[in-house]
Structures are given as structure tokens and as C-alpha cells.
N, C-alpha and C positions, 0 to 999 in steps of 0.2 A: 531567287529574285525577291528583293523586299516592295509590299506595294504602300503609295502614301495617299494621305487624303488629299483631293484635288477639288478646287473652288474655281468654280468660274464666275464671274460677276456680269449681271444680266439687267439690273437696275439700281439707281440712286447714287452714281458714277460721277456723275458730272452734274448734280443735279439733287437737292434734296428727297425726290419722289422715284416712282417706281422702285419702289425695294424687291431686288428677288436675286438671289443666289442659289445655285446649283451645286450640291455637294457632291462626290464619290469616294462612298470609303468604304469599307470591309464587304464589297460585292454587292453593293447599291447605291442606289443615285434619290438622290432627295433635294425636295427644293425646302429654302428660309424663306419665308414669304413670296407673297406674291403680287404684289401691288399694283396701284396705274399711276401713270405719267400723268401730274398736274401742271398747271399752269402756260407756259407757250404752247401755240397752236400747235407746232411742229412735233412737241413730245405726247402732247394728248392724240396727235393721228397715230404714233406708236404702240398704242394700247391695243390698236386694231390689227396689226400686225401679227402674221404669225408667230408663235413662242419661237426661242432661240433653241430650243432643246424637243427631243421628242416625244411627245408627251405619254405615250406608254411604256418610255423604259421610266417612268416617274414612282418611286417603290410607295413614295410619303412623303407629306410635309410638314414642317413645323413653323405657324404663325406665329408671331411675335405679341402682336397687338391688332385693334380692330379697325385703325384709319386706314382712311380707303388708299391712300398709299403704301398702303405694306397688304392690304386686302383685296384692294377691289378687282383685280381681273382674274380672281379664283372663280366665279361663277363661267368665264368663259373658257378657262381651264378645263372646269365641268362639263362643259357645252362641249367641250372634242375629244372629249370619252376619258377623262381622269375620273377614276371612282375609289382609290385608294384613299385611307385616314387621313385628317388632318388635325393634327394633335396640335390644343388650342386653352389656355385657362379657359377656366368655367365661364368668367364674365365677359371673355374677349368672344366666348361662343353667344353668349345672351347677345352682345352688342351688334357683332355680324347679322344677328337674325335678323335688325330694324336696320341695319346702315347698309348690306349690301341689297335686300329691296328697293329701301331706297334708290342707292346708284342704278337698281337697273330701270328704275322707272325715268329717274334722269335720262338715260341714255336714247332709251324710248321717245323722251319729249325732244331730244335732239337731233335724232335719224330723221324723226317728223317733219320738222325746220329742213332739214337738207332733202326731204321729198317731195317738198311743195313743187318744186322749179320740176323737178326729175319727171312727175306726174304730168306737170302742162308741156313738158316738150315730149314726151311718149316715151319717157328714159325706163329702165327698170328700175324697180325700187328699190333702196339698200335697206337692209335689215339691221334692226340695233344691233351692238355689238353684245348683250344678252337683254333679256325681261326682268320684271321683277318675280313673274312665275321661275326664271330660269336660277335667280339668285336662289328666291326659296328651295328648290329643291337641291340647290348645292348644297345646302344645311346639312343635308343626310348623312355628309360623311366626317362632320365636326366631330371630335374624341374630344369630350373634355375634359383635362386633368387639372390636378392640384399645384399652388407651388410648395417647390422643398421636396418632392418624393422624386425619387432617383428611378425612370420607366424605362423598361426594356421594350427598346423597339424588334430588337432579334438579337440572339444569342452575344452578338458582338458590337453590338450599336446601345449606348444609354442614354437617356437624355434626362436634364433636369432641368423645369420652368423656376425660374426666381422672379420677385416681385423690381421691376422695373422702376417703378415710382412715378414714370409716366402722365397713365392714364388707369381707369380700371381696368385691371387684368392684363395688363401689358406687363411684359416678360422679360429680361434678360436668360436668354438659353446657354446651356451646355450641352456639350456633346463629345463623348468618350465614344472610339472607333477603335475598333482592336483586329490586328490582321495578324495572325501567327500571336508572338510573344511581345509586337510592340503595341502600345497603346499610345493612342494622338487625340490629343484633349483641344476641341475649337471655344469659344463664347463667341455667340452672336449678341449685342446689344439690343438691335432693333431700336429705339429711344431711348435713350435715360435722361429720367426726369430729373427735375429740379428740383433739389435737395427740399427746397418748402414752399409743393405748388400744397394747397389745403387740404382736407379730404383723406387724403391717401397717405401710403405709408413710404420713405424714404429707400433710394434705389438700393438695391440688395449689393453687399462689396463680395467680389469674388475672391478665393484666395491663390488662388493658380488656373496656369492654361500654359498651353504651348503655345495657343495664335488667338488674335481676338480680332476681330470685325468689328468696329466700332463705327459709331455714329460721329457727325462732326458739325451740327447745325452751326453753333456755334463759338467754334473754336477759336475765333479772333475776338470775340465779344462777351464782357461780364455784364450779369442781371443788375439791378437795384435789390438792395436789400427785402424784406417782408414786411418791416414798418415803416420803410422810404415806399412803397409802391403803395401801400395801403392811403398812406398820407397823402400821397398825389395823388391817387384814385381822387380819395375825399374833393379835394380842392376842384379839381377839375370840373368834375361832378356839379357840387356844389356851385361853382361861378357859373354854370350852365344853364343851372335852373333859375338860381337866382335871376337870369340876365330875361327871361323869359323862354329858352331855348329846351330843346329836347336833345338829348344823349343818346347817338347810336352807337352800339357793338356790334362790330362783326364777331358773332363770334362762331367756332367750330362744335357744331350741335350737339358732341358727345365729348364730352371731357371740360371743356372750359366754362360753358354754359354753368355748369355745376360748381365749378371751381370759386366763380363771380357771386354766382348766387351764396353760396356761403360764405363769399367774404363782403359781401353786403349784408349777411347777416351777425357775422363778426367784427365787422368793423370798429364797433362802438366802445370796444373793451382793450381799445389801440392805447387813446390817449382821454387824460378828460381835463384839456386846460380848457378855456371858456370859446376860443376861435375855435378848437375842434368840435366844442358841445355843438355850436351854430350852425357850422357846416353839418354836421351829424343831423341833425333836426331838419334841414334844407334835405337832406337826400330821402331822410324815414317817411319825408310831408307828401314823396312823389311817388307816384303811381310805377310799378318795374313790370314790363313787359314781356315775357318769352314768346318770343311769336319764330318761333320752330318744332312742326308737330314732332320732329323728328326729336328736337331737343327733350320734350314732352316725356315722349316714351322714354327714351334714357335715361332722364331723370328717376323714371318710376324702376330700371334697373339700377341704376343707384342705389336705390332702398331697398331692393331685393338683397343686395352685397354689400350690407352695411358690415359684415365682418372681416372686410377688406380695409376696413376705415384705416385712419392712424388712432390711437390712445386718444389722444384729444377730440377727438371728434364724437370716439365711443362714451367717453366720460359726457361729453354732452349730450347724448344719446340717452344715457343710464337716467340723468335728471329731469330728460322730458321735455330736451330741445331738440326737433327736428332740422339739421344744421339745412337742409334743402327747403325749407318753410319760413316764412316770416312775411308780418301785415303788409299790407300793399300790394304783394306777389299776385301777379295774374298770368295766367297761360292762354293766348289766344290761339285757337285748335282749325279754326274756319279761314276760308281766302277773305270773306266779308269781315271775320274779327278782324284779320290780320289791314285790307286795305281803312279800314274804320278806324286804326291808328294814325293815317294821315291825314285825316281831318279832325282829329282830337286839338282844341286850344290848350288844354293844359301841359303842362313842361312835363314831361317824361321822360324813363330811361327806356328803351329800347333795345333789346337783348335778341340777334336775328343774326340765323345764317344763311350762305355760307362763309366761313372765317374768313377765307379768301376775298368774296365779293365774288367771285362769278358766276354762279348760280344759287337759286333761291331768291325767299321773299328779301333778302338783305336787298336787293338790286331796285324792288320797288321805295324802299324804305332811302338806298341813297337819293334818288329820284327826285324827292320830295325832300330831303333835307341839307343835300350838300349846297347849294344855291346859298342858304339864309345862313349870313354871320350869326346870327341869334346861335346857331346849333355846333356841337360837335361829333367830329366821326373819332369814337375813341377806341384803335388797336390793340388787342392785348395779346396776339398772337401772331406765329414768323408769315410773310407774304412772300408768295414763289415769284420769281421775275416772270414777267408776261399776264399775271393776273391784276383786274382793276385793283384789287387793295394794296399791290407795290404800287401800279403807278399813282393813286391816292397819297400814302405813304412818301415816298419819293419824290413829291411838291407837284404832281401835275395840276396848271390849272382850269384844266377843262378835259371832260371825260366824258366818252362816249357811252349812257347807256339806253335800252330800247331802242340805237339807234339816233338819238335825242344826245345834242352835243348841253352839257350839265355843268356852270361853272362851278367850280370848288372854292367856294366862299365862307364855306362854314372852317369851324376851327378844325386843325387834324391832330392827333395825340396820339403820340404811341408809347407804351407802359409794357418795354422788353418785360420785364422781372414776372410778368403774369406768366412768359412761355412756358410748357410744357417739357421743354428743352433744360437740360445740363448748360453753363455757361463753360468759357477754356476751365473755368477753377473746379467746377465739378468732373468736369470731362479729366482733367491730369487728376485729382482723386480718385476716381476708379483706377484710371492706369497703378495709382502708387497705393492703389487696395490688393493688390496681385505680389501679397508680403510675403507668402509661401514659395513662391513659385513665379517667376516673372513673365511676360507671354516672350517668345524667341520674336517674333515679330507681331507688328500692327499693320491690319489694312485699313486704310482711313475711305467711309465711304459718307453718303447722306449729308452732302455740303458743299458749298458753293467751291469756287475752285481760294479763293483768298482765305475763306475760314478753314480749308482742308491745309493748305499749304502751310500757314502759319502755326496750327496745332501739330504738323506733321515737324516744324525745327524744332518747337517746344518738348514736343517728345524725345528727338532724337539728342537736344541738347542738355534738357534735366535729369529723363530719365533713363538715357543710354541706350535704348530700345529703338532698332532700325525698325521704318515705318514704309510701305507704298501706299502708294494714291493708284487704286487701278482704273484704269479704262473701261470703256463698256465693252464685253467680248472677251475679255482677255480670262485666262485661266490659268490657275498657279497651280503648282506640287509642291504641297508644304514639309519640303527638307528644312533643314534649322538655317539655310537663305532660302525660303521658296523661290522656286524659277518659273519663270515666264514660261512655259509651254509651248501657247499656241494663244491667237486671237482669234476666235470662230468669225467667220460666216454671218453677218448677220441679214437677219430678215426684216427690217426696218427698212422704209423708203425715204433713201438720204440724199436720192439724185437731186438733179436740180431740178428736172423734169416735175418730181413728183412733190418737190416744194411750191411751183408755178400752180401745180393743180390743189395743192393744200390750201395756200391763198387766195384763189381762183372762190374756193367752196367757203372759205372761213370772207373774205368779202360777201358772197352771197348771202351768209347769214347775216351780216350786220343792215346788207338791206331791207330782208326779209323784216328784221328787226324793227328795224324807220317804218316801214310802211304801216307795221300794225301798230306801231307808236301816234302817226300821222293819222290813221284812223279813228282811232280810238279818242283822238282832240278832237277830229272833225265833228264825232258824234257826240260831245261835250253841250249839251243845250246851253249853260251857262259861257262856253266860250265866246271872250270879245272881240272887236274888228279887229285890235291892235295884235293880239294873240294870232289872229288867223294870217294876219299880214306877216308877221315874224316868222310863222312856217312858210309860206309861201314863199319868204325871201329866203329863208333856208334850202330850199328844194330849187330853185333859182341859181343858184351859188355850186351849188352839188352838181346839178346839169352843165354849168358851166365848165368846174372842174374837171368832169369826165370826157368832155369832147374836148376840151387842150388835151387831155394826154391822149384822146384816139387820134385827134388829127396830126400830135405829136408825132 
């Protein structure tokens, strides 16, 4: 009886986030990451869900990269007795060490919000779904390896990390599996970057596979060039400050933070006709803010793995340009630095996460700038459906934060070509980098259902290569057609029941929200009559709302 490797898929299905796949091959079972569900309420309560798999037949895992969607529910992995390796680049282990503390104190500040209520009605308390003590000590069981060396996990399992082009230390994996005399060759993608995000080195081309797991952010959409995005940048920028306005970026604290900062300090060696000198001079004159500790530290791994760089970055290295450093650059580290940027008059850039917009100082920072045309919110990275920055993004004009309904007045800009993302044209170049050896089949996961769909005819129509789109649950046996097996069981609450009660708690936060927003004006010494009178009519409005639909 021949046996084959068998994949089930567990997250980033229908959906860019939670990445995690379940492998079984040569008489073990290993997970590809392990991620969380961003963005809509519904997928973020699945994080809290039991695993779909049992977590001590878990031999090993292999991370891809450090975003909290391909990482972050490893600490709760932890927390239910997984103690086995987790084979990880060297910088993808640095980064985890500040991002998933991070996420657990996040998590922490959110059980909080939902125990206020639980506390005054004599509920039991919910526990976060981990600590940031609990992240920490999941550290323990990072491997960190090199890319390009070919590691024996056991006698019949090999794996090799390749350099992704991503992020730092983000991976494209392989995996040779050998049962008897056949051997079954998988690549997992995990991200592939964009051919020329800065910094880093360009995504690694495979030469063969049997099967490939690919990414599909997106697959329906090309970037702007690197001296069309640099340009725009400029402009944008520039017409901002000039107008008297301040520049915010959401941006995502590890990876693009970096990415901007050096191409604000690159920028100037773009063009030198006399409009670009001006503008150039209008951005050098303003003050650049990071105001994410989190970014902070990353940064200073950055500098630890500068021989991760690309050539160019290292040649500027050698002469004694710090590509993460340049005048004006300040790091606000304190909550006081950080709200002390929104009473600053002078026109600033603004550099705060999170990328998304839904947690973090960016949220105070919207607050305070989306209202005034003077200002811009300028995107340079993908937004999940269900988080503020799609629907910013996506022209809403008016947006709930703290509770506080926020008109969207300011400019909104979004600058694709910064993603971290592969565009279709990068993504079908991997595919047609597989010159030795072509993969027998593509599973398209990590993208929305129109970007998977549409890269999934392009593949099937250019390059001959049958492709699925799998579902969440679902698990293949990869014969030269893998077959559907089986759709597990899943342990996710998808009733409707437990959607009514997800709304039910994600409502209550947003009041919980209002009222310490309400508060926090009341206590406002300088607020005036007209300001007190506008909340009043606001909370007016809300009351009246709510009893049409009780009495409804």
C-alpha cells in the first residue's frame, strides 16, 4: 500500500488571514503556520476556537514569516500543551519575540473591555485568549535556522527555508517527504514579496515541486512601478504639507514602517528636475514621526540583520548611510509623546500602527485627523474587509472610532505598489520559475475569493497547470489529481446562535467604547457649550434609535 502526503487546510481559505495547514507525510503530522483571523468580527472570534486538529499528535511546525497572521495563535498552541520545535529564520524568531508579546497584551486589553459588563452583572470572567507572559515563553521552542541549507527534520522529512522577499526573514518553504522509494516534494509560499519592496532581497525562484501552496493576495491586481509609487509618494506628500496639513500612515509596525523610512530616505536620488527638487525640499523641511514602540524595536532588528539586506542597501551601508536613519526622523516611545502629536501645529508625517486601523495609537491619530480636509490618510498596505482601513479605503464617510461617529474629510490615498504582496505578474513568475520541474498541481489560498479566482483561469489558461481553491476543512491526498478526502469537523461557531452572541459582545464593545470617549470630553476643562450640546444630541439620537428597534 503506497502512502501520500495529505494537507488539510485550516486557515486563509476564504479569506487573506489565519494561515495554517496541517500536513501528514512519512509518519507525521506537522503544521505550516499558525496564524489569527483578522479583520471581521466573526473571524476574529475564531481564533478562540478550539484547533481543528489534535494538538499532541503535532510532531513540528514550520513558520513561514512573523505577521501575526501566519503567527499569532502559536502562543495559544502553547498554552494547550504543544512543546515540540518550531523551525523558523533567525529574524522571523527576533521578530516573533516583540510581535507576539505584543499580540498578547493586545488580547489582554481586549478580554478587559468585554469584563467590564461580565464584572457588574456577577458574570465569570473570560480569560484572554493568552498573555504577553504566555507569548514569551512560547519563544522557547523557536529553532532557528538559515536560508538555503537543506535540515533534516527525521530520517525521511527535509526542509529548506528560502528567502521570500516579503518581509524580514520571511520564507518560502520546501519539503521533501519520502515513504518507501517515493519521494513528494510540497513549497509552501507563505507571502511572496514584491519583486522591489526596499531593504530586502528579491523572492527566491524555485526550480521544481510536485505541489505548491501559493499565496493569492493579489491575483487580479498589478502594483505601480518603483519610480511611479516613489513619485506619487512625493506629490502627495508634498501637496499636504504644503497645504498646511499633516500625513498619516497606517502602517504595519514590522516590515513597512521600515520599508517607508528608507524610501524617504531614498527618495531624493529618484529624479532631479526642478518640480521634484521642491517637492523633495517640502517633505526633508517636515518633521517624520514613528509613533509605534513596537515599530521602534523592529527597527533596531532591522539593524541587527542588516545581512539580510539587498546589495544596494549594503553598498550604502559600506559608505556610511544608515538606510533606517535620516534628519528629522523621530521615534515617539511614550502614550504622552505619542498624544503630544495631536496638538502639534506644524505639518507632519505621521508614521503609526496598526496597518489595518483597528488597534493601536493609529486610531487615536485617526481621530484627530480624518475630520480636517487640511490632512491625509495615506495607505500603503492590503486592508482586510471588516477592518476601519477597508472601510476608510473604500470611501466611507463617516467612521465610528472610540465610539465617536468621525467624518472622513481628509484626503484618502492609497499607494498599491508599497505592498508587501507579489502583484498577478509576480505571482505567474514564480509559477513559470518551476523550469525544471513544473508543480502537478496549485492550491491557491491567502485571497479574497475574485483575486483567487481570477489567478486560478490565468494559471490554468497560460500555464497548463490545474489549480483548486480549497475550502476551510477540507483535505487532500496529493496523487498527480489530489482528491478531496474528507471535509473535517470543524470547531468554529458558525450557528447562527453564536453569531447573534458575537454581535451581541462586539455591540457592547463599541458602547463600552462611546462612553469612555463621552467621558473623557466631559472631563475636557476647555470643552465648549456647543461641543457639549453635539454630544448630548448625539446620545439623544442613539437612545432614540435603540428603543425603535426594542419596541420594534
Amino acid at each position: 500500500m503506497k502512502f501520500y502526503m495529505k494537507i488539510t487546510f485550516l486557515g486563509a481559505t476564504k479569506s487573506v488571514t489565519g494561515s495554517n495547514f496541517l500536513v501528514e507525510a512519512a509518519g507525521k503530522k506537522f503544521l505550516v503556520d499558525c496564524g489569527m483571523f483578522q479583520g471581521a468580527a466573526e473571524d476574529e472570534f475564531d481564533n478562540e476556537a478550539p484547533f481543528d486538529f489534535k494538538v499532541d499528535e503535532i510532531d513540528f511546525m514550520l513558520l513561514t514569516h512573523a505577521h501575526i497572521d501566519h503567527s499569532g495563535r502559536i502562543p495559544k498552541l502553547y498554552n494547550e500543551g504543544y512543546k515540540n520545535p518550531i523551525y523558523a529564520h533567525k529574524a522571523t524568531c527576533d521578530l516573533c519575540s516583540l510581535m507576539l508579546p505584543d499580540s498578547g497584551h493586545i488580547q489582554e486589553m481586549e478580554v478587559e473591555w468585554r469584563n467590564r459588563k461580565r464584572q457588574r452583572k456577577g458574570e465569570k470572567l473570560l480569560p484572554p485568549m493568552y498573555t504577553a507572559e504566555d507569548a514569551v515563553r512560547s519563544l522557547e521552542i523557536f529553532r532557528p535556522v538559515k536560508y538555503d541549507e537543506i535540515i533534516e527534520i527525521t530520517p525521511e522529512i527535509h526542509v529548506r527555508f528560502n528567502d521570500a522577499g516579503h518581509m524580514l526573514g520571511s520564507s518560502i518553504i520546501e519539503v521533501w517527504a519520502k515513504e518507501g522509494d517515493k519521494e513528494t516534494k510540497a513549497v509552501f509560499t507563505g507571502d511572496i514579496g514584491n519583486s522591489d519592496i526596499p531593504l530586502i532581497g528579491e523572492p527566491t525562484m524555485i526550480g521544481e515541486t510536485d505541489y505548491l501552496v501559493m499565496e493569492s493576495t493579489y491575483g487580479n491586481r498589478m502594483h505601480l512601478r518603483n519610480d511611479e509609487k516613489a513619485e506619487l509618494f512625493l506629490k502627495i506628500v508634498s501637496e499636504t504639507l504644503d497645504g498646511g496639513g499633516n500625513v498619516v500612515i497606517p502602517s504595519f509596525a514590522v516590515g513597512r514602517t521600515q520599508e517607508i523610512l528608507y524610501e524617504l530616505n531614498k527618495i531624493k536620488e529618484t529624479k532631479d528636475d526642478e518640480e521634484f527638487i521642491k517637492e523633495y525640499k517640502t517633505l526633508m523641511k517636515a518633521p517624520v514621526y514613528v509613533d509605534s514602540p513596537l515599530a521602534i524595536s523592529a527597527t533596531e532588528v532591522f539593524k541587527d540583520n542588516m545581512d539580510l539586506f539587498d546589495d544596494e542597501t549594503k553598498q550604502e551601508i559600506e559608505k556610511g548611510d544608515n538606510p533606517l536613519e535620516f534628519p528629522g526622523l523621530n521615534f515617539t516611545v511614550t502614550a504622552d509623546e505619542s498624544k503630544a502629536l495631536n496638538e502639534n501645529d506644524v505639518p507632519s508625517i505621521i508614521i503609526s500602527a496598526s496597518g489595518m486601523c483597528d488597534v493601536g495609537r493609529i486610531k487615536h491619530h485617526l481621530k484627530h485627523n480624518l475630520w480636517d480636509p487640511k490632512n491625509t490618510i495615506l495607505f500603503v498596505g492590503y486592508q482586510a474587509p471588516g477592518t476601519l482601513g477597508y472601510s476608510i479605503v473604500n470611501g466611507a464617510k463617516k467612521v465610528k472610532i472610540f465610539g465617536e461617529e468621525i467624518a472622513v474629510n481628509a484626503r484618502i490615498e492609497y499607494i498599491e505598489g508599497y505592498s508587501g504582496h507579489a502583484d498577478q505578474e509576480g505571482l505567474m513568475n514564480f509559477v513559470y520559475s518551476f523550469n525544471n520541474q513544473k508543480p502537478k498541481h496549485i492550491f491557491l489560498v491567502h485571497g479574497e475569493d475574485e483575486a483567487k479566482e481570477t489567478l486560478k483561469q490565468k494559471i490554468e489558461n497560460e500555464a497548463k497547470i490545474n489549480v483548486t481553491i480549497p475550502s476551510y476543512g477540507e483535505k487532500y491526498e496529493l496523487l498527480d489529481n489530489p482528491e478531496l478526502l474528507e471535509k473535517i469537523k470543524t470547531n468554529k461557531p458558525k450557528t447562527i446562535k453564536s453569531e447573534i452572541i458575537q454581535r451581541l459582545e462586539k455591540l457592547q464593545l463599541e458602547v463600552d467604547d462611546m462612553k469612555a470617549s463621552v467621558q473623557e470630553d466631559l472631563g475636557n476643562p476647555e470643552l465648549k457649550d456647543e461641543d457639549m450640546f453635539r454630544i448630548n444630541q448625539k446620545m439623544k439620537d442613539l437612545e432614540q434609535n435603540i428603543l425603535k428597534i426594542i419596541e420594534g
